[in-house]
KOLNUVEX-600530 format. One line per field, with one value per residue (C-alpha): x, y negated, z; residue number from 1. Coordinates in steps of 0.1 Angstrom, whole numbers, plus 5000, padded with zeros to 4 digits. Layout:
<sites>
u [X; ...]
v [Y; ...]
w [Z; ...]
resi [NUM; ...]
</sites>
This chain:
<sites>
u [5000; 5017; 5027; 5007; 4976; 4942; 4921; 4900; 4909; 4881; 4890; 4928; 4933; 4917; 4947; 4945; 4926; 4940; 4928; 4945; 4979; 4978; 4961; 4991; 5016; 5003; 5007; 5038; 5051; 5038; 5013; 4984; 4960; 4942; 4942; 4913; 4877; 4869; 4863; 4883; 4854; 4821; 4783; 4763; 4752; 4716; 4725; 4754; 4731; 4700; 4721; 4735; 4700; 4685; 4710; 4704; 4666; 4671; 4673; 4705; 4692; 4688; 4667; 4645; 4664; 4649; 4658; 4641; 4606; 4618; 4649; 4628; 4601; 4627; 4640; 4611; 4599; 4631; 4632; 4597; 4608; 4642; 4627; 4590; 4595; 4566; 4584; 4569; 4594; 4579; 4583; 4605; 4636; 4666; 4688; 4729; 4761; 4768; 4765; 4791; 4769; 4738; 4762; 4773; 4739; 4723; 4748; 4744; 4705; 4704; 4731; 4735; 4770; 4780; 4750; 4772; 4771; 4782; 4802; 4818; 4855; 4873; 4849; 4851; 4867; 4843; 4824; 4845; 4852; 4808; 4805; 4831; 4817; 4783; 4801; 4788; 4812; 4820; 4817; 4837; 4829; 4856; 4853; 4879; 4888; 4881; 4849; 4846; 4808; 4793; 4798; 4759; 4773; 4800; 4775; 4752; 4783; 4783; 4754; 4750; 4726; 4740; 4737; 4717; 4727; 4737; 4756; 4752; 4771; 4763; 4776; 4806; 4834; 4866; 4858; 4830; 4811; 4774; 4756; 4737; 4695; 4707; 4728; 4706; 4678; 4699; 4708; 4669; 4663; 4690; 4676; 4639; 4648; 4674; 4649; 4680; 4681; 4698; 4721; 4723; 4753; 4739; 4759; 4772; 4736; 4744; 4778; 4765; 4782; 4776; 4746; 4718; 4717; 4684; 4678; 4672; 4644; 4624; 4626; 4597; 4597; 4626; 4610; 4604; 4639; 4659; 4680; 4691; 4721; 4728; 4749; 4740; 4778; 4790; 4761; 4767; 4802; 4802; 4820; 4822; 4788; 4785; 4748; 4734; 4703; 4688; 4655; 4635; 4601; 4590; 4606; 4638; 4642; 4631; 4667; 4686; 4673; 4678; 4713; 4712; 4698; 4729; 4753; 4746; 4709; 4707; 4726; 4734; 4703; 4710; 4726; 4698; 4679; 4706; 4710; 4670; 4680; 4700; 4680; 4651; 4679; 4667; 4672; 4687; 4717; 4719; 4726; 4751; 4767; 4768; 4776; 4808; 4821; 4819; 4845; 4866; 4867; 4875; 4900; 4919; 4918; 4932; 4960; 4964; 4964; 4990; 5015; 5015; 4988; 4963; 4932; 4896; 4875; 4844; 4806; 4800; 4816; 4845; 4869; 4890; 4910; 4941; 4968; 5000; 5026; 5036; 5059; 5077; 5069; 5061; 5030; 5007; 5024; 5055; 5044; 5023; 5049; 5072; 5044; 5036; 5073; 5091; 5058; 5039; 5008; 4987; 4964; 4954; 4968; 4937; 4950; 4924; 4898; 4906; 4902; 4938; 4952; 4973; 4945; 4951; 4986; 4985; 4959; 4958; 4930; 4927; 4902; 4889; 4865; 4893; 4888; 4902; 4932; 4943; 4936; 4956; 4987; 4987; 4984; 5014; 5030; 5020; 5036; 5072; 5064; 5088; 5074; 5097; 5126; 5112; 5073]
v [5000; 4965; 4944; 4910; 4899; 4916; 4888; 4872; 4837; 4817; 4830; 4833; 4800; 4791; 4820; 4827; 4803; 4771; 4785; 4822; 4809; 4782; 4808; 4831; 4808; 4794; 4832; 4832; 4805; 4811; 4778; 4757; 4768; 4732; 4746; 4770; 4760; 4786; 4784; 4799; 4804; 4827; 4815; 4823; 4855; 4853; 4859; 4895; 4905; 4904; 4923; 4950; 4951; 4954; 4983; 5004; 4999; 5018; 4982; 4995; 4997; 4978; 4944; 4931; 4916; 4878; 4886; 4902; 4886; 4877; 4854; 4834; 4831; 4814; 4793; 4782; 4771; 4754; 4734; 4718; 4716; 4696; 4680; 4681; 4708; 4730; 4756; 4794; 4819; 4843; 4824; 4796; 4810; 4839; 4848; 4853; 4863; 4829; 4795; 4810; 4838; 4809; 4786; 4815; 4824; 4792; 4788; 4819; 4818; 4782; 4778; 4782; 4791; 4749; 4735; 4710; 4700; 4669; 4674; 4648; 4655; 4660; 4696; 4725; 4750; 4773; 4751; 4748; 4787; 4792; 4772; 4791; 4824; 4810; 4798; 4764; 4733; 4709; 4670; 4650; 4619; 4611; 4598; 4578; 4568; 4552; 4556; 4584; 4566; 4578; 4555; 4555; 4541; 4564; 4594; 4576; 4578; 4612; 4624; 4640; 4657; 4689; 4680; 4708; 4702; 4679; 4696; 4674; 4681; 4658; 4660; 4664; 4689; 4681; 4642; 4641; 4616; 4615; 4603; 4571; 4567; 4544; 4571; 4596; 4577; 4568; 4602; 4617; 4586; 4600; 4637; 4626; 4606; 4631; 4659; 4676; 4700; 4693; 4722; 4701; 4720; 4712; 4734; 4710; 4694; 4696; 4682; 4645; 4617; 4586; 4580; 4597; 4633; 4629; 4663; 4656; 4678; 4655; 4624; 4621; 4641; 4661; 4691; 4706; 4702; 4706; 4740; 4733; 4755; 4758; 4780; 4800; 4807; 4772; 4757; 4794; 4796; 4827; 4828; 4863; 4870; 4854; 4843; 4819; 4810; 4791; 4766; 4759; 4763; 4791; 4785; 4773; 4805; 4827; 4811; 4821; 4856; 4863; 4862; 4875; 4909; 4912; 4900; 4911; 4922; 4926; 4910; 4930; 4939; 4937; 4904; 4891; 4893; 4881; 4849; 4846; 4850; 4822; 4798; 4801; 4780; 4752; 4716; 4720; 4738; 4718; 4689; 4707; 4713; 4680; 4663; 4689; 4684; 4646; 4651; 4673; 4643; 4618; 4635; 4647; 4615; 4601; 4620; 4615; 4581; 4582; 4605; 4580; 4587; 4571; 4582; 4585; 4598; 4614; 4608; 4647; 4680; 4691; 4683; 4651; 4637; 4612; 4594; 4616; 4589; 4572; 4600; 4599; 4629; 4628; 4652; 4669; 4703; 4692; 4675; 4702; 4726; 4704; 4703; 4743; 4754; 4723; 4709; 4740; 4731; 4741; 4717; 4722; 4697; 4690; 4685; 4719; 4700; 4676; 4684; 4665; 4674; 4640; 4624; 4644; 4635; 4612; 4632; 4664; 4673; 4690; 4709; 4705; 4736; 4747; 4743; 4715; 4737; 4742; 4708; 4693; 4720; 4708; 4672; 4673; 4691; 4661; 4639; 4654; 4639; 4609; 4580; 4573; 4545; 4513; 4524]
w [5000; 4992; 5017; 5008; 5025; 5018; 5036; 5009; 4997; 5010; 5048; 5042; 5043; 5081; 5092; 5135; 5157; 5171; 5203; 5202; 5191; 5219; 5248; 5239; 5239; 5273; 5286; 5271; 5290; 5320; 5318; 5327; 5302; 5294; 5257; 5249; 5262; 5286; 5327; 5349; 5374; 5370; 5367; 5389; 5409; 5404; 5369; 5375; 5398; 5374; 5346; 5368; 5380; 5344; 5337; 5363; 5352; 5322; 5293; 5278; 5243; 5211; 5223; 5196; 5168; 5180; 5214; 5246; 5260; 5288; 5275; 5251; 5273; 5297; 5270; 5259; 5296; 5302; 5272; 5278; 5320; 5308; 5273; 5266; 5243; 5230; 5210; 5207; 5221; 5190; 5165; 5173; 5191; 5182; 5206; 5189; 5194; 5208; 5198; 5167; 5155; 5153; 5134; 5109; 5107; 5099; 5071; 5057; 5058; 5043; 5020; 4987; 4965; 4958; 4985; 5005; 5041; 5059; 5088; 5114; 5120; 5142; 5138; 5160; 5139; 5130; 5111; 5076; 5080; 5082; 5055; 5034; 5041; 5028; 4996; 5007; 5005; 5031; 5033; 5059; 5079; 5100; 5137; 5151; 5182; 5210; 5204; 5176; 5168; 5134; 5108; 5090; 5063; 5051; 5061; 5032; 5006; 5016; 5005; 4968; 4950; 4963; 4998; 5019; 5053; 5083; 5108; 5139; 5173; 5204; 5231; 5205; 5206; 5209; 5210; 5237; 5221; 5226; 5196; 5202; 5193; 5166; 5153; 5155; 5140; 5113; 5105; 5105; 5082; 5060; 5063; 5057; 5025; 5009; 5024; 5041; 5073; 5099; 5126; 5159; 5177; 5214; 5235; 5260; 5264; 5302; 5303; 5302; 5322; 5301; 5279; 5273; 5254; 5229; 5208; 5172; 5170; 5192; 5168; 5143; 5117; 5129; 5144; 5110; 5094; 5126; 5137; 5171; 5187; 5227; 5246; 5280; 5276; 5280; 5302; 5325; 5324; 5311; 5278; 5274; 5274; 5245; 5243; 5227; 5209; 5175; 5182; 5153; 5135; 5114; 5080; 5090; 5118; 5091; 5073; 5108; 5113; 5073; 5081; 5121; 5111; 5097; 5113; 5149; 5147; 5185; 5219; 5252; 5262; 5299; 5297; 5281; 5313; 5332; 5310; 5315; 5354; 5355; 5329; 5360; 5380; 5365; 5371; 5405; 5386; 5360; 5381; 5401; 5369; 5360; 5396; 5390; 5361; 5365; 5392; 5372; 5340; 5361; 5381; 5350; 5331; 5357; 5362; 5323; 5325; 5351; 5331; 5302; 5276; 5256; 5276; 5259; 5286; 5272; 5274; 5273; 5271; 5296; 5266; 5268; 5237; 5247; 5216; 5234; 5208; 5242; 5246; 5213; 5191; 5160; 5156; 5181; 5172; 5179; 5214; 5227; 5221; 5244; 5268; 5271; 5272; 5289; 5315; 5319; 5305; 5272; 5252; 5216; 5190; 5172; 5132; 5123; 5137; 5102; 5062; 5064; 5099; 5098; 5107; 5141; 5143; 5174; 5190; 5216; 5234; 5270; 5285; 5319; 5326; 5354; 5395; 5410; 5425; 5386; 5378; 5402; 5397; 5358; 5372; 5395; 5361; 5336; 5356; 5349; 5311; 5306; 5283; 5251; 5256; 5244; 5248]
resi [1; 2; 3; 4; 5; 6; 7; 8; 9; 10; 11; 12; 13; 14; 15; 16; 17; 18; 19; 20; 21; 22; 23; 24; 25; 26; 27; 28; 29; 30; 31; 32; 33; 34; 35; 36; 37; 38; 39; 40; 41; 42; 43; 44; 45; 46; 47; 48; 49; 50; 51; 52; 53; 54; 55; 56; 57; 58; 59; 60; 61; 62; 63; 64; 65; 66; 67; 68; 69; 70; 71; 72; 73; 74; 75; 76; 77; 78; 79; 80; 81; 82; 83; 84; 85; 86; 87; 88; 89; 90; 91; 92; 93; 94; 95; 96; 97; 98; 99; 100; 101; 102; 103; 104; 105; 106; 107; 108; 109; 110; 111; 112; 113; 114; 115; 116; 117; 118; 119; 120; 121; 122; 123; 124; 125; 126; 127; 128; 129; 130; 131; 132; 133; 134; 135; 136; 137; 138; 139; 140; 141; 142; 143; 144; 145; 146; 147; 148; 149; 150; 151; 152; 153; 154; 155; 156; 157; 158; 159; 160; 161; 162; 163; 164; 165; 166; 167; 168; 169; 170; 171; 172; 173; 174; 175; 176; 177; 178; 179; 180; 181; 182; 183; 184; 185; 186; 187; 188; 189; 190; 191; 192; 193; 194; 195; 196; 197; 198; 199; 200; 201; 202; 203; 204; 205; 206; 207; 208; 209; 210; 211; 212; 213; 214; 215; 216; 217; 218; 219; 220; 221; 222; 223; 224; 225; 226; 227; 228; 229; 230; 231; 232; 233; 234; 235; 236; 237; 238; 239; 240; 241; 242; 243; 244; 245; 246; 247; 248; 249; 250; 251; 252; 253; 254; 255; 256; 257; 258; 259; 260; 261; 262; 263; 264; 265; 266; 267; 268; 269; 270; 271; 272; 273; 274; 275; 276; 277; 278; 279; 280; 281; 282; 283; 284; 285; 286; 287; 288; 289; 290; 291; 292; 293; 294; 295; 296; 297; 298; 299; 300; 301; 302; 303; 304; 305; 306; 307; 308; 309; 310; 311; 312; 313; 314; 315; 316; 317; 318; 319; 320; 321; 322; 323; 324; 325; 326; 327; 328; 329; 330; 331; 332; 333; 334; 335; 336; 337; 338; 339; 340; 341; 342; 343; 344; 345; 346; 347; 348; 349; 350; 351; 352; 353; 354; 355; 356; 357; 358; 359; 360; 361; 362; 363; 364; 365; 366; 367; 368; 369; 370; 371; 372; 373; 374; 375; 376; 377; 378; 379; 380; 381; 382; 383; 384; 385; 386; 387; 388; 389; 390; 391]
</sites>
């Protein structure tokens, strides 16, 4: 068998994860891993408890393909408890292979070989690779900082006659920016006129410390072009459950479980009803959550601040993006390498978040999804960086 690479061209080219090289380095070198977006904590009990529960109760075969009862039914509840929602948990709701599954499969069950979508970069990085594997070609807007707003008008250049979808993610990963009513109006404007759909990537919907996060799918007109994505996983902390789930009316869930059947056709059936366990928490939880990882933001960017950086602390998310140049290197790859092997600590230079990843250059973005303990040993470690002579 020849030596050279069998992976097709359309995927070849996205190569390992920004997130597995960087995790493996940080193992490597025996550092604070600030890089890849996991917690280093579990969720809660209620929710182990109810899946060791619901396996020793005999629900350890295929679920339904949509996902069982008694997870939809608690989504459904909780988003008209948090957002006025009145979705049907039949109809209206798939459970996936995390928020990535219902991202792949919206793509795949909407697209069209040559359909484009729009897509605000800096993107998280499974977004170009979905689109690829749908044969679907991607549009850029680029955010930049300090604010990373969406610029309405360069979205309106963006648009073509091929254009099939918005792909939409507030609270916004890696930047943290939570997309304004303005910007959100203007955006449903744009969908309504061009008759476009819209994936609203919601998965840190909880993680909310300035502004207000609005769901598309509640502006008029928006529930019936609208796919929105969350994430028990992220909202939980329990990444490798991977659950998460696809909100959206008949027709456009038809697209999602098209593709689903497919790709995963059913979730862990017991951690279904754990997830559905823990979404019962409710609002208590969810400000918990958010009282928590308030203190973990602003206890990081401080210490950020402090070592010498460029700080933009972020409306949402528990991801914080900071201009490292202060210290004199001339690329995020080449800094963060100093940082895991000569500080101790990992954080993801961000150019595959970008079509051109120069536009990343001065950039590197940090995670904060650790306990304090963590935190404050990569603090103490940040502030061995020296700022460049003459800075």
């Amino acid at each position: 068998m020849s030596s050279h690479s069998h992976v097709c061209d359309r995927l070849a080219v996205f190569g390992e994860t920004v997130f597995a090289t960087w995790s493996r380095l940080a193992a490597q070198h025996g550092a604070v891993n600030l890089g890849q977006g996991f917690p280093d904590f579990d969720g809660p009990p209620e929710a182990i408890d109810a899946a060791h529960h619901a396996m020793r109760a005999g629900h350890n075969q295929y679920a339904p393909m949509p996902g069982v009862p008694a997870l939809r039914d608690a989504i459904a509840a909780d988003l008209h408890a948090q957002g006025g929602w009145q979705v049907d948990a039949n109809t209206d709701i798939t459970v996936t292979a995390g928020c990535t599954e219902a991202i792949a499969a919206s793509m795949l069950g909407l697209l069209n070989p040559g359909d484009e979508v729009i897509v605000f970069e800096p993107y998280y990085d499974s977004y170009p690779a979905t689109i690829a594997m749908a044969g679907g070609v991607m549009r850029t807007v680029t955010t930049r900082p300090p604010g990373f707003g969406i610029d309405l008008d360069a979205v309106r250049a963006a648009v073509s006659p091929r254009t099939r979808v918005i792909l939409l993610n507030t609270p916004h990963n890696p930047t943290g920016h939570v997309a304004t009513m303005a910007e959100l109006r203007g955006l449903a404007d744009l969908a309504v006129k061009h008759d476009l759909v819209v994936i609203a990537d919601e998965v840190y919907d909880h993680m909310v410390y300035d502004g207000v996060h609005v769901s598309m799918a509640t502006l008029p007109g928006m529930w019936s072009r609208t796919i929105t994505l969350k994430s028990f996983a992220k909202t939980f902390s329990m990444t490798g459950w991977k659950i998460g789930w696809a909100v959206a009316p008949p027709h456009l869930t038809a697209a999602v479980r098209a593709a689903h059947q497919f790709l995963a056709y059913a979730i862990a059936t017991p951690l279904q009803h754990g997830a559905a366990a823990a979404i019962a928490l409710g609002t208590d939880y969810y400000s918990q959550l958010q009282q928590d990882y308030l203190a973990r933001r602003d206890m990081l960017c401080d210490a950020l601040h402090a070592a010498g950086f460029g700080v933009h602390p972020p409306e949402g998310t528990y991801f914080v993006m900071c201009d490292h140049t202060p210290f004199g290197f001339e690329t995020s790859e080449a800094f963060c390498t100093h940082l895991v092997e000569d500080i101790g600590v990992a954080a993801i230079p961000p150019g595959s978040f970008y079509a051109d990843p120069a536009d990343g250059r001065d950039l590197v973005r940090f995670a904060f999804c650790k306990t304090m303990p963590v935190l404050e040993e990569a603090a103490a470690r940040l502030s061995r960086l020296q700022v460049a002579a003459g800075r």
